[in-house]
MDTraj code that builds the backbone (N, CA, C; nanometers):
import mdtraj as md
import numpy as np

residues = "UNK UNK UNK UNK UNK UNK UNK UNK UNK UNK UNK UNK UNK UNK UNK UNK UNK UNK UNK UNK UNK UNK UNK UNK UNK UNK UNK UNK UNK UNK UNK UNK UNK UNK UNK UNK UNK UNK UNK UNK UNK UNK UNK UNK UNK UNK UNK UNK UNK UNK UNK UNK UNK UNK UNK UNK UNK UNK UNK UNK UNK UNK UNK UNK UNK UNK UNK UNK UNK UNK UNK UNK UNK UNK UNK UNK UNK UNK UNK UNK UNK UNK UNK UNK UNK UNK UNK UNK UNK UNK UNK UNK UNK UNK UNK UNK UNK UNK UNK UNK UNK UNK UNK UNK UNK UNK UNK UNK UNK UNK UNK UNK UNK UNK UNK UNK UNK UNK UNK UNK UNK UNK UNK UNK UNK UNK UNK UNK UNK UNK UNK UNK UNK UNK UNK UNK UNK UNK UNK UNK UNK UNK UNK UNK UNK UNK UNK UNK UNK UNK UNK UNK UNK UNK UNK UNK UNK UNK UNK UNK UNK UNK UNK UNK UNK".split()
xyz = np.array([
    [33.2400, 20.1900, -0.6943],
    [33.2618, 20.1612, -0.5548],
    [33.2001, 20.2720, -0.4724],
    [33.1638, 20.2073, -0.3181],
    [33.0554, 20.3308, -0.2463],
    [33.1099, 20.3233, -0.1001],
    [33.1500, 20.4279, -0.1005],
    [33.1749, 20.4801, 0.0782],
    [33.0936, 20.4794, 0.1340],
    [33.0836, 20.4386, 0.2402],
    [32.9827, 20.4309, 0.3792],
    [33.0423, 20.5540, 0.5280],
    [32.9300, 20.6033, 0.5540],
    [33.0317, 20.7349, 0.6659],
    [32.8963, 20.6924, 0.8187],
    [32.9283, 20.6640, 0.8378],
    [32.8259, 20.5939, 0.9953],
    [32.8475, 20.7342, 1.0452],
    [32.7121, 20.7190, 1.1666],
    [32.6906, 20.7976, 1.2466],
    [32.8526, 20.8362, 1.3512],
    [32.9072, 20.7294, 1.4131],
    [33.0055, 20.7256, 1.4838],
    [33.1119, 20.8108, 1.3796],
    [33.1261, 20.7801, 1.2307],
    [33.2454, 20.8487, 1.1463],
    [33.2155, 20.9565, 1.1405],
    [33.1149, 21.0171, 1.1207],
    [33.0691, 21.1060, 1.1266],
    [33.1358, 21.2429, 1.2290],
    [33.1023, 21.2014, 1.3397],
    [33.1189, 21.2639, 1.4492],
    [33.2360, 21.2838, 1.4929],
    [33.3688, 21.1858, 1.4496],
    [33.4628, 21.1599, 1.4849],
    [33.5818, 21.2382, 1.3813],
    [33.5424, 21.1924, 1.2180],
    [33.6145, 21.2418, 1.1456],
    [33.5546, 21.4242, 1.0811],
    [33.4401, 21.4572, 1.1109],
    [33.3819, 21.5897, 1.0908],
    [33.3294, 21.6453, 1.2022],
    [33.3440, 21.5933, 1.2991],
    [33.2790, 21.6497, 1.4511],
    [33.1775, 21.7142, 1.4164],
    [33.0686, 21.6784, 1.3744],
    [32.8883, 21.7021, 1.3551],
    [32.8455, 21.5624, 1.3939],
    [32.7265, 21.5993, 1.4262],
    [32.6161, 21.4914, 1.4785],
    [32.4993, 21.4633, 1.3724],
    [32.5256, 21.3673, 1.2834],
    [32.4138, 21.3744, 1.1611],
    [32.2332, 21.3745, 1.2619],
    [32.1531, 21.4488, 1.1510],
    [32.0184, 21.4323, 1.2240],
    [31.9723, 21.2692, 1.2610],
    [31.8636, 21.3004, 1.3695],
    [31.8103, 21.1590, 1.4384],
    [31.7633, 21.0880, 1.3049],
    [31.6895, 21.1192, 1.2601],
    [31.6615, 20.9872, 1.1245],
    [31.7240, 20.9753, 1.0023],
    [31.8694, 21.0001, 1.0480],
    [31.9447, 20.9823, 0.9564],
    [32.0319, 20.8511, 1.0027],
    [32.0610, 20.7244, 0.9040],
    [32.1442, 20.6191, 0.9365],
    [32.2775, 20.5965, 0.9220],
    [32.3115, 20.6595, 0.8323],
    [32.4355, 20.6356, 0.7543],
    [32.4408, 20.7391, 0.6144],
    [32.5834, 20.7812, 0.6030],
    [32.6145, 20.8349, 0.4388],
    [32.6388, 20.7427, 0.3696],
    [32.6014, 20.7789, 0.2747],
    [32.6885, 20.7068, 0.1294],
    [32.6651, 20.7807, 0.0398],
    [32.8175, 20.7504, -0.0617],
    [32.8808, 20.8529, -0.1381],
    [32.9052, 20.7949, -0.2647],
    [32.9047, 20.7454, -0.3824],
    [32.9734, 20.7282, -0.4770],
    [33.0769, 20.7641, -0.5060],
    [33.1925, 20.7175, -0.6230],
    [33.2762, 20.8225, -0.6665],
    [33.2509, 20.9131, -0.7633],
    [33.3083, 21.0180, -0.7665],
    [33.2589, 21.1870, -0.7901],
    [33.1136, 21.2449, -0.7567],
    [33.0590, 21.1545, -0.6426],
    [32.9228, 21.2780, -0.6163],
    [32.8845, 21.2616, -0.4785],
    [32.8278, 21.3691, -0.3996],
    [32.7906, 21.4185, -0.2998],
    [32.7692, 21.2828, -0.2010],
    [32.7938, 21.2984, -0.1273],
    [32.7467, 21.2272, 0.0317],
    [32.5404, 21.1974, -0.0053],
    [32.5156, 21.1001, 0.0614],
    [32.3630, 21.1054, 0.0235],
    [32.3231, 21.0526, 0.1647],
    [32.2178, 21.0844, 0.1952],
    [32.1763, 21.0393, 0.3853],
    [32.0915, 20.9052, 0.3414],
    [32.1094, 20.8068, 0.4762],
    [32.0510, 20.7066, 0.4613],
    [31.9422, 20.6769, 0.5662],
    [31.8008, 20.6737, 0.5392],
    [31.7218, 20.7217, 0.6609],
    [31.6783, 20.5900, 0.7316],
    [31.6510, 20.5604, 0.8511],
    [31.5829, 20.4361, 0.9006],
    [31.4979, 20.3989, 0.8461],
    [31.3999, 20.4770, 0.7945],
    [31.2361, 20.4573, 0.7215],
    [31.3206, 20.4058, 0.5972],
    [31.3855, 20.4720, 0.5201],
    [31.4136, 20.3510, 0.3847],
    [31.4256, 20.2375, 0.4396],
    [31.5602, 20.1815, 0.5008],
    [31.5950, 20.1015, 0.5555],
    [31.4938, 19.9969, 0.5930],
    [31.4203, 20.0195, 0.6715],
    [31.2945, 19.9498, 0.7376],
    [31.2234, 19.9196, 0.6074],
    [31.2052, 19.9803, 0.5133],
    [31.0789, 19.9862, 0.3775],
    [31.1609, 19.9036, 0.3061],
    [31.2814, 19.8868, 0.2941],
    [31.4096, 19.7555, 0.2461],
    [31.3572, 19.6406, 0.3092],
    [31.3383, 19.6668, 0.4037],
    [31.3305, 19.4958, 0.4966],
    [31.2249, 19.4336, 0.5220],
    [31.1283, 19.5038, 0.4891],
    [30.9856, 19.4973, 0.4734],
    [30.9234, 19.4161, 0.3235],
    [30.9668, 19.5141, 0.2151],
    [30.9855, 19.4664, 0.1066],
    [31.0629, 19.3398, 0.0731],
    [31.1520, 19.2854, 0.1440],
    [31.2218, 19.1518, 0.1705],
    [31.1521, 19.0889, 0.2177],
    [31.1204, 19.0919, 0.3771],
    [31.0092, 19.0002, 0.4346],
    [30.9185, 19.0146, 0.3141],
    [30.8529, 19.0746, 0.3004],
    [30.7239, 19.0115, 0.1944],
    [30.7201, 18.9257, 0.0721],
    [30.8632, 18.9671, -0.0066],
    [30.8813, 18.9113, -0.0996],
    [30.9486, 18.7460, -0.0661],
    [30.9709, 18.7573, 0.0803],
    [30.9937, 18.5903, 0.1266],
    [30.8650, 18.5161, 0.1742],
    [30.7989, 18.5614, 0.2155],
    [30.6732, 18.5792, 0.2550],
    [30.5826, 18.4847, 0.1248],
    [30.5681, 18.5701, 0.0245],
    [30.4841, 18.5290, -0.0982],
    [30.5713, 18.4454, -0.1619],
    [30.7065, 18.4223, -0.1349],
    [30.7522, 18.2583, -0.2049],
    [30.7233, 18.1609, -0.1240],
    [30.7170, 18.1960, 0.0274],
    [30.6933, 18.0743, 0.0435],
    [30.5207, 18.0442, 0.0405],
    [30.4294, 18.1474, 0.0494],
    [30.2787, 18.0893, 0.0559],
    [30.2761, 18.0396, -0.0913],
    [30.3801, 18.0600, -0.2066],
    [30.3523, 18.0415, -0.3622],
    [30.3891, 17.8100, -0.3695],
    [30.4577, 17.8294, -0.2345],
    [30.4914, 17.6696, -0.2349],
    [30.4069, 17.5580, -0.2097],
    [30.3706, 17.4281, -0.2968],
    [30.3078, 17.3558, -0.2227],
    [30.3370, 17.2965, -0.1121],
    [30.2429, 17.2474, -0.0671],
    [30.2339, 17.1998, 0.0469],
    [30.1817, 17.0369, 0.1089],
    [30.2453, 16.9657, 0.1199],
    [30.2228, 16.8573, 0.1829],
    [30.1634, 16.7940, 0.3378],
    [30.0637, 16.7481, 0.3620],
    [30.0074, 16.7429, 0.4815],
    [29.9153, 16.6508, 0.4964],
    [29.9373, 16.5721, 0.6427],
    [29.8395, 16.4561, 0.7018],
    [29.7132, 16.4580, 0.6592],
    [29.6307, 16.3694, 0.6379],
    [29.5115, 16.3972, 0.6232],
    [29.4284, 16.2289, 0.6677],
    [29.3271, 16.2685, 0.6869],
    [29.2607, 16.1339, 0.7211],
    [29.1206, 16.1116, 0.5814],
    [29.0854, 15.9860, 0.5149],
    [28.9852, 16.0004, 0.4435],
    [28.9026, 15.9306, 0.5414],
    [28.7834, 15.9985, 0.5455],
    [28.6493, 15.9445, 0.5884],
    [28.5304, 15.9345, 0.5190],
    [28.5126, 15.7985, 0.4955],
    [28.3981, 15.7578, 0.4063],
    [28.2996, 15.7367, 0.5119],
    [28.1366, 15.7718, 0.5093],
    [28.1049, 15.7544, 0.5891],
    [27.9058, 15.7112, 0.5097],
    [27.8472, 15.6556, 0.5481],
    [27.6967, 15.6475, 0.4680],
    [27.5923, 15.6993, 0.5525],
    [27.5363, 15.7908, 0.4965],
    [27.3972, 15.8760, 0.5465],
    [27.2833, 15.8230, 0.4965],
    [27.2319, 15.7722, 0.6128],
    [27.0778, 15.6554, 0.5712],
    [27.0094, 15.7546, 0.5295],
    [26.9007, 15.6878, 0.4212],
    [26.8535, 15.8169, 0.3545],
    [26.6801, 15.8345, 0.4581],
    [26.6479, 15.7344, 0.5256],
    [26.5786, 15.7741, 0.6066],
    [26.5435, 15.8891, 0.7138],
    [26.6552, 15.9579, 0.7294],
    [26.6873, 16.0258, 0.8378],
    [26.6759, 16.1616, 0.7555],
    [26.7535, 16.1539, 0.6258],
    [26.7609, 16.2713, 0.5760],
    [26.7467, 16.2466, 0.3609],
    [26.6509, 16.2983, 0.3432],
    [26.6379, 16.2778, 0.2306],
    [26.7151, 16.3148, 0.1370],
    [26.7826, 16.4461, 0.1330],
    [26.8864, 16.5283, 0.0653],
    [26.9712, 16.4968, 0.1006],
    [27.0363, 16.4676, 0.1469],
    [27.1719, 16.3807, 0.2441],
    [27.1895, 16.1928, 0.2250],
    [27.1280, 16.2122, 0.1237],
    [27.1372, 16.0557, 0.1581],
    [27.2386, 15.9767, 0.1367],
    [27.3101, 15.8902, 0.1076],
    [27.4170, 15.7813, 0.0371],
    [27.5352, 15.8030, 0.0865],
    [27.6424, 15.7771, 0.0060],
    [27.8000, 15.7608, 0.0700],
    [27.8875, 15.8376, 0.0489],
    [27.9555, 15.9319, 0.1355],
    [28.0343, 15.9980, 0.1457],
    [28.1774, 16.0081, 0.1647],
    [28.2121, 16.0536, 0.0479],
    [28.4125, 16.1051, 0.0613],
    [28.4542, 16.2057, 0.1504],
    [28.4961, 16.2325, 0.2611],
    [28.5321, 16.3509, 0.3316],
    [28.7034, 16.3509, 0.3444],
    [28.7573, 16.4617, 0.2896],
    [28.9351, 16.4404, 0.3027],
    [28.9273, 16.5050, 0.4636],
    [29.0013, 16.5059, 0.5741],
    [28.9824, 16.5545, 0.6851],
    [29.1502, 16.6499, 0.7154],
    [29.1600, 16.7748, 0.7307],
    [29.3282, 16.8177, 0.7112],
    [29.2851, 16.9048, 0.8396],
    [29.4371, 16.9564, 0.8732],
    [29.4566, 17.0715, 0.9372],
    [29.3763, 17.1786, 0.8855],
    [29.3909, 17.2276, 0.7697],
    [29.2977, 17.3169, 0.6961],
    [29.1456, 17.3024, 0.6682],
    [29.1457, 17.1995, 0.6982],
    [28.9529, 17.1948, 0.6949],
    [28.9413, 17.0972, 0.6098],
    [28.8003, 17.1037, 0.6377],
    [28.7421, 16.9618, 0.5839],
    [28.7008, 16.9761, 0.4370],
    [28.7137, 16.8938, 0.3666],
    [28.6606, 16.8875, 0.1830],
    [28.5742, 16.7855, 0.1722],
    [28.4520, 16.7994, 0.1205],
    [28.3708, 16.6905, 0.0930],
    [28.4195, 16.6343, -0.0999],
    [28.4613, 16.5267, -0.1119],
    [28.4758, 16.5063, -0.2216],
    [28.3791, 16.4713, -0.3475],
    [28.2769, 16.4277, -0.2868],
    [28.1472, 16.4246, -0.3459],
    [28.0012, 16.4786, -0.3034],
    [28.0626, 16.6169, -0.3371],
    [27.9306, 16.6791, -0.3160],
    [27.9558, 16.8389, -0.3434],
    [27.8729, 16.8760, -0.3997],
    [27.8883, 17.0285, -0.4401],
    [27.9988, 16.9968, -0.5675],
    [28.0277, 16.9825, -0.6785],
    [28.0908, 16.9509, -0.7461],
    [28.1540, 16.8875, -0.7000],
    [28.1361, 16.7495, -0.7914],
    [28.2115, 16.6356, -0.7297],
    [28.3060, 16.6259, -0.8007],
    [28.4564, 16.5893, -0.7364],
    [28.5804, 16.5777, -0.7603],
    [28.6406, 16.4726, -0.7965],
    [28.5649, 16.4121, -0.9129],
    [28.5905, 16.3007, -0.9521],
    [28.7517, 16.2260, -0.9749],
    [28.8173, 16.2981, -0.9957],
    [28.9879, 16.3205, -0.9834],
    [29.0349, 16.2834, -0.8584],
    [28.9997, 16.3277, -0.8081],
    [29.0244, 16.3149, -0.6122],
    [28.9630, 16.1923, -0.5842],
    [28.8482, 16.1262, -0.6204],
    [28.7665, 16.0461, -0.5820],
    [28.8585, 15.8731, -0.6200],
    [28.8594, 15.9063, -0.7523],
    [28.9523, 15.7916, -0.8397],
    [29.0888, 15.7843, -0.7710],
    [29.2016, 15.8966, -0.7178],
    [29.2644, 15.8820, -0.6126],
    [29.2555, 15.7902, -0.5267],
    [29.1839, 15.8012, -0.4242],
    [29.0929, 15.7818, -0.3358],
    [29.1343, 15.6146, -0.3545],
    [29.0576, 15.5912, -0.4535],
    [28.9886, 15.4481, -0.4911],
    [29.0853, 15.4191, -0.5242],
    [29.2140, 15.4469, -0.6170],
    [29.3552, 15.3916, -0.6336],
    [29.4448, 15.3633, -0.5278],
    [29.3976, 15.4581, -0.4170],
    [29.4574, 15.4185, -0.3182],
    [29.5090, 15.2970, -0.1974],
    [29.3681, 15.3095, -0.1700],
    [29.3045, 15.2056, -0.0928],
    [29.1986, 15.1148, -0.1994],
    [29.2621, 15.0180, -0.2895],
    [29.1504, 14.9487, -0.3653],
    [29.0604, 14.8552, -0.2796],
    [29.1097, 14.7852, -0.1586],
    [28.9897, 14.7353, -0.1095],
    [28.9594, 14.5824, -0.1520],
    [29.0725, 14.5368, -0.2341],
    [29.0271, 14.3820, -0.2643],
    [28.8829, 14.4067, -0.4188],
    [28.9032, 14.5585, -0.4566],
    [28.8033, 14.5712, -0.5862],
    [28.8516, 14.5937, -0.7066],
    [28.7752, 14.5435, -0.8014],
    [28.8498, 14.5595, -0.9398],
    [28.7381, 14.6427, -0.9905],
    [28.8151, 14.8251, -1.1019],
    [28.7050, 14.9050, -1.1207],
    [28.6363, 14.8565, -1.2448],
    [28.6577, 14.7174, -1.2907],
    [28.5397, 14.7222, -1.3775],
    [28.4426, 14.6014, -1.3503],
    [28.4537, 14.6315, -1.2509],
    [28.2957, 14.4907, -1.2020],
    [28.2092, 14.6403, -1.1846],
    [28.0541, 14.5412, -1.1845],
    [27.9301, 14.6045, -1.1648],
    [27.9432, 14.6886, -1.0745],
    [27.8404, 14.7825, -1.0600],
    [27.8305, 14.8759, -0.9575],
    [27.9969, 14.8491, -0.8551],
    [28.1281, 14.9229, -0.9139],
    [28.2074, 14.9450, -0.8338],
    [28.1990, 15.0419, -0.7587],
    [28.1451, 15.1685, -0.7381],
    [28.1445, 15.2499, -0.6164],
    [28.0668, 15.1925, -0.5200],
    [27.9354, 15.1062, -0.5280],
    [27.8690, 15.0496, -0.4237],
    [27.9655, 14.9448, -0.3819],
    [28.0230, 14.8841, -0.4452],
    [28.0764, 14.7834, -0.3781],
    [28.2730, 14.8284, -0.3100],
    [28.2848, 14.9056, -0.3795],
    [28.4173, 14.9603, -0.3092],
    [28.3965, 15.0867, -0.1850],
    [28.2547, 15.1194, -0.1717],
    [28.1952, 15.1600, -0.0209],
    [28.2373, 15.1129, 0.0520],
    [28.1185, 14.9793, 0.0556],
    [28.1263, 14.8972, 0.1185],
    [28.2442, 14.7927, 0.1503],
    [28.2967, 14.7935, 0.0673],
    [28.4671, 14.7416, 0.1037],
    [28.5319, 14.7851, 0.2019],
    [28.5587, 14.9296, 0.1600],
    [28.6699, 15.0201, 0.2476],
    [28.6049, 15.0228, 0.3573],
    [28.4826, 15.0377, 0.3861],
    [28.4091, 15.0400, 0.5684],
    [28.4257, 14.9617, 0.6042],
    [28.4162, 14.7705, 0.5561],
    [28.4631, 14.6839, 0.6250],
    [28.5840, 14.6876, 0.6573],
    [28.7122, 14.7247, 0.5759],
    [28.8404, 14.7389, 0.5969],
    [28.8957, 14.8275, 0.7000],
    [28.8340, 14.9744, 0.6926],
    [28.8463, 15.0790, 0.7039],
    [28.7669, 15.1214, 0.8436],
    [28.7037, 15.0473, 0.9012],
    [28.5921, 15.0703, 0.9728],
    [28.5945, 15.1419, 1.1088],
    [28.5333, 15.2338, 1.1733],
    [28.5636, 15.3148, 1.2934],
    [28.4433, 15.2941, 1.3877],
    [28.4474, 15.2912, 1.4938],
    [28.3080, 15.2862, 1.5717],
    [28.2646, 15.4291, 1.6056],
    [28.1226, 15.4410, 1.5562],
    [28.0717, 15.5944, 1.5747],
    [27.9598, 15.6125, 1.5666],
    [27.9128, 15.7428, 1.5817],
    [27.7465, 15.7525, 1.5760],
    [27.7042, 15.6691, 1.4658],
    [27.7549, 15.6833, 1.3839],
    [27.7245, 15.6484, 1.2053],
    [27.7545, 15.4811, 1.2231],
    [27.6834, 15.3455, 1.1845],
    [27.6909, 15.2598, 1.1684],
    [27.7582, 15.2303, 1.0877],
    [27.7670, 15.3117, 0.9349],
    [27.8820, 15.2886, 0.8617],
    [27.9672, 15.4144, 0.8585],
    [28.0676, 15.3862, 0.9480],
    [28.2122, 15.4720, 0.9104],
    [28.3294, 15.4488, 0.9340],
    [28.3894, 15.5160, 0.8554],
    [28.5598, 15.4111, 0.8323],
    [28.6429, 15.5130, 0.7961],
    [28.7404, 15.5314, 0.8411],
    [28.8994, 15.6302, 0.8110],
    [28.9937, 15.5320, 0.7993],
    [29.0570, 15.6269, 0.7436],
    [29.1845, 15.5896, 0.6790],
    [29.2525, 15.7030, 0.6271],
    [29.4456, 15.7155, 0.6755],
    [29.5361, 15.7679, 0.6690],
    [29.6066, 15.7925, 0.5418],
    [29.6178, 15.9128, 0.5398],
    [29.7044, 15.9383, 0.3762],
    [29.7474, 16.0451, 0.4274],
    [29.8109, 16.1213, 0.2819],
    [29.8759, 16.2816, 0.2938],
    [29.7797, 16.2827, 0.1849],
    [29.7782, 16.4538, 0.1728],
    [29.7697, 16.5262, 0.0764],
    [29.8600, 16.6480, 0.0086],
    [29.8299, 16.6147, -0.1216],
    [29.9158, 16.7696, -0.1645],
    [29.7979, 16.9013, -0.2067],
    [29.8531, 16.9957, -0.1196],
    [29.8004, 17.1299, -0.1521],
    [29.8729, 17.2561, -0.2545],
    [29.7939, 17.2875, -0.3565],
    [29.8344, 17.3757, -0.4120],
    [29.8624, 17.5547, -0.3746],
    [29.9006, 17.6508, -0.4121],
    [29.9042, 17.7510, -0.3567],
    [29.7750, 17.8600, -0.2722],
    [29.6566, 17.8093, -0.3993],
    [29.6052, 17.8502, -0.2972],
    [29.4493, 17.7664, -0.2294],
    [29.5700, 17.6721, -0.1755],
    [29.5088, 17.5762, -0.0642],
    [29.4051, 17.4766, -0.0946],
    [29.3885, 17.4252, -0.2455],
    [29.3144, 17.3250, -0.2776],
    [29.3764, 17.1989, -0.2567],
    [29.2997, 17.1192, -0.2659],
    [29.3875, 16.9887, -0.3172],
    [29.4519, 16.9226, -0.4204],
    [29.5116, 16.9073, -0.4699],
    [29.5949, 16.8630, -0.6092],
    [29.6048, 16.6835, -0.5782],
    [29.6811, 16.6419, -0.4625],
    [29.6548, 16.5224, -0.4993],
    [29.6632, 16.4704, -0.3751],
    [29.6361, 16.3158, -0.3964],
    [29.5940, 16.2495, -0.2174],
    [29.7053, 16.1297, -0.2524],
    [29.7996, 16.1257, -0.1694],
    [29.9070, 15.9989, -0.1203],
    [29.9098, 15.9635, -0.0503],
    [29.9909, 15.8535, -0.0428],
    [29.9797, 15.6860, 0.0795],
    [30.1148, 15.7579, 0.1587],
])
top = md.Topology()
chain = top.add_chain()
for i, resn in enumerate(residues, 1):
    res = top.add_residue(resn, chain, resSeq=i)
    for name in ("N", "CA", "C"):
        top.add_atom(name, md.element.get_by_symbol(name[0]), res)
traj = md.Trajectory(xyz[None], top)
């Protein structure tokens, strides 16, 4: 068990004024009085905040997202050409097919919103494009583009893990 001697006990029951960066005594039983300084104190609460801090950035995270499929005529741009997955979040934008394509995410995607397509007919990504833009369809610069509403789940550090209705 541990005695506590405050600034106010202090003064009252030993008539001394402990020093300014001193907070409080505490004493065990059988040993000396020990000073308790603001700077620990503060370096306590600090060390708390942080360690609440990094549980919660360690949590996933769930959040709105819009998919935008959209087709880049290849006329315009040769390297750019064909049909595009874009997840759209608070956190920024992910291209799903492109720069390593996220084939995981993509099949998502396509489980999601099937579109009236079954994945084992012929050319199903051309034709489940073109599905979801008719379904899906937005008026915009782009002749073909189409959104559509989901969530996503984000992992800790801030990828995507998975796309829900």
């Amino acid at each position: 068990m541990c005695t506590i001697m405050t600034r106010g006990g202090a003064v009252t029951f030993w008539g001394k004024e402990l020093p300014k960066g001193v907070a409080y005594l505490i004493k065990d039983i059988g040993q000396d009085w020990k000073e308790v300084t603001y700077k620990e104190i503060n370096a306590r609460r600090k060390a708390k905040q942080d360690s609440n801090i990094r549980a919660k950035r360690r949590t996933e995270e769930i959040c709105h997202c819009a998919v935008w499929v959209f087709y880049n005529n290849p006329l315009w741009s040769i390297f750019f050409g064909g049909w595009f997955i874009y997840i759209r979040t608070t956190k920024g934008d992910f291209a799903l097919n492109w720069r390593g394509i996220k084939k995981d995410l993509i099949a998502q995607v396509k489980n999601l919103f099937p579109c009236g397509c079954l994945p084992f007919e012929d050319d199903y990504d051309l034709v489940w494009f073109n599905a979801f833009e008719k379904q899906y369809h937005r008026p915009g610069k782009r002749e073909k583009n189409a959104i559509a509403f989901a969530k996503c789940r984000f992992d800790k550090r801030g990828n995507i893990v998975e796309i829900l209705k």
